[in-house]
N, C-alpha and C positions, 0 to 999 in steps of 0.2 A: 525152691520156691513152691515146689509140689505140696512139698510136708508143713510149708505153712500154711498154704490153702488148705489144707485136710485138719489139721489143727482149728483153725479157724470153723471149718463147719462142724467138726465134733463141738467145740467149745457153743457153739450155735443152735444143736441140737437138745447140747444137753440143758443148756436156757431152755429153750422148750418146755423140753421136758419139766423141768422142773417149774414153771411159768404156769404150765395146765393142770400138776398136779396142786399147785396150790388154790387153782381156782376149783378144782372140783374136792378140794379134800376140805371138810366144815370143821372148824373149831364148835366142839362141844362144851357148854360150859355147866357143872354136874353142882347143884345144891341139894343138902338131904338134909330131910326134918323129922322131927318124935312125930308129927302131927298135921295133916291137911285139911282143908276147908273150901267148900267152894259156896259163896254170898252169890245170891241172885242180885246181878246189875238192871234190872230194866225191862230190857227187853231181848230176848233170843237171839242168838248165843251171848250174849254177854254174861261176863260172869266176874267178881272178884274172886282170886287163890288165895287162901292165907294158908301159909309154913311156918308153923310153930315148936321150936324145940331143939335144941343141938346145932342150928344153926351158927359157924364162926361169924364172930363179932365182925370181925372185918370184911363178909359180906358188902361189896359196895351197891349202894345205891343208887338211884335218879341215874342211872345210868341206858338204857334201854330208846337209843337214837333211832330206831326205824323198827318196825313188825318184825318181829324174829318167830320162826315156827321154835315150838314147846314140844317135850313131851313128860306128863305127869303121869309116874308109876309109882303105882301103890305096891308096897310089898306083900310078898305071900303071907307072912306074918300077922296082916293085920285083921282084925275080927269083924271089919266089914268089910267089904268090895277088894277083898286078898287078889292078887295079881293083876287085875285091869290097871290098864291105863286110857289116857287119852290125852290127844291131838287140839292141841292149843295154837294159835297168836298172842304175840306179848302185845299188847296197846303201847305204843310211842310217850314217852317220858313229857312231861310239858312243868313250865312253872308252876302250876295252879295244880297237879297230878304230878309226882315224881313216881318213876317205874326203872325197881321194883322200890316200895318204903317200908323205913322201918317204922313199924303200928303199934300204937297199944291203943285198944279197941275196947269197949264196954264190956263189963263181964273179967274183964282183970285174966286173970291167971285160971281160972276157969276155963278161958277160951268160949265163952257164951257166944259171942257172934252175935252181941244183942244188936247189933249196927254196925253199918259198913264204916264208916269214918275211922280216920287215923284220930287218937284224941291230943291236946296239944299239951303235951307233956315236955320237961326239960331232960328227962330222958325217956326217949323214943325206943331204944334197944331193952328196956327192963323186962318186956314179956318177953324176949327174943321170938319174935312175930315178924316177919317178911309179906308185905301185900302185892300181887299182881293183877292188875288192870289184865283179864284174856280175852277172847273172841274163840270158844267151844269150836272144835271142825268136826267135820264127818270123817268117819276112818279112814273111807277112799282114799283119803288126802293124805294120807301116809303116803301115798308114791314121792310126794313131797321132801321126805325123810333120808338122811341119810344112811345105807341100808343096815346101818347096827343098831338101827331104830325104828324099821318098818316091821320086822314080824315080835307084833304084843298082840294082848289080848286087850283089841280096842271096845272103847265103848265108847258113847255120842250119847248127847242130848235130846235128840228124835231120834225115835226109834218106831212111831207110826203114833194110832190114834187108838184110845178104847170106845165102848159102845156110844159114850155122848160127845164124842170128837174131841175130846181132852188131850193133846199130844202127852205120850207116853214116853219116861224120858229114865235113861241107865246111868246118868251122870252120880260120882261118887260125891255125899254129900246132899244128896238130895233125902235122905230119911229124918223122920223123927228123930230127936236129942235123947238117948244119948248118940243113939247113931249118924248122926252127921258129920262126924269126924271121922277118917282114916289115915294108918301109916303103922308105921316109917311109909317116908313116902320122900321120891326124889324126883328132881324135876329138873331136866336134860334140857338145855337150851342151844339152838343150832344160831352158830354167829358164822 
């Protein structure tokens, strides 16, 4: 009777165990693109991501059920903003907004960025363009992260003010065309 009570809480334990590691171990979900973009949405932090380029077709979309923390890493590689990254929210999927979609956008295969909009085309995947709805964070918020994703070289959106109070901002994407694109670039989603 002993060895099946002992049996019994081993078997108990090791639930546990395995019970906690799944709640603290995050499912990483990894896309990598030729190409990134980040579209001003509005207002601060908002931001539209577009990945363009090598992306797999079967990429699923409209998928994106609650806020999931992000992280967008630029590669060293690329000829602007080489190694930073930064700390994203995914915006919640809706009818009217699917996250993440597949875009083709003004400007074609260019990648102009003349406009946020998806354009309504009968195929959607011909630029192999991927849009995310974000919400920019401060690097702080990496503690947030799970830790194979907390030491980058972060950057943020504010970053303080110049002489006529104009907030001053390190976000990739924010320069003059042709600069406003970076990559390879991949973008680490914590589920």
């Amino acid at each position: 009777m002993k060895s099946l009570s002992f049996i019994i809480k081993l078997f108990f334990c090791f639930f546990l165990f395995v019970s906690i590691g799944k709640i603290y171990a995050a499912d990483i979900i990894t896309i990598k693109a030729n190409e990134g973009r980040f579209y001003f949405a509005g207002l601060y932090p908002s931001y539209i991501l577009y990945l363009q380029g090598g992306i797999p077709e079967d990429t699923a979309s409209a998928w994106v059920d609650k806020t999931y923390w992000a992280v967008i890493e630029v590669d060293s590689s690329s000829r602007v903003h080489a190694g930073e990254s930064v700390i994203v929210k995914l915006k919640k999927t809706s009818t009217a907004s699917p996250q993440p979609e597949w875009c083709v956008t003004e400007g074609g295969a260019e990648f102009a960025g003349k406009g946020p909009a998806c354009l309504n085309t009968d195929n959607p995947k011909k630029m192999n363009q991927l849009r995310f709805k974000v919400t920019v964070q401060y690097k702080e918020t990496a503690e947030n992260l799970p830790a194979e994703l907390q030491d980058k070289n972060w950057v943020q959106y504010e970053v303080g003010y110049d002489e006529n109070g104009v907030s001053l901002n390190e976000l990739p994407g924010r320069l003059a065309p042709p600069d406003h694109t970076f990559g390879p670039v991949t973008l680490h989603i914590v589920k």
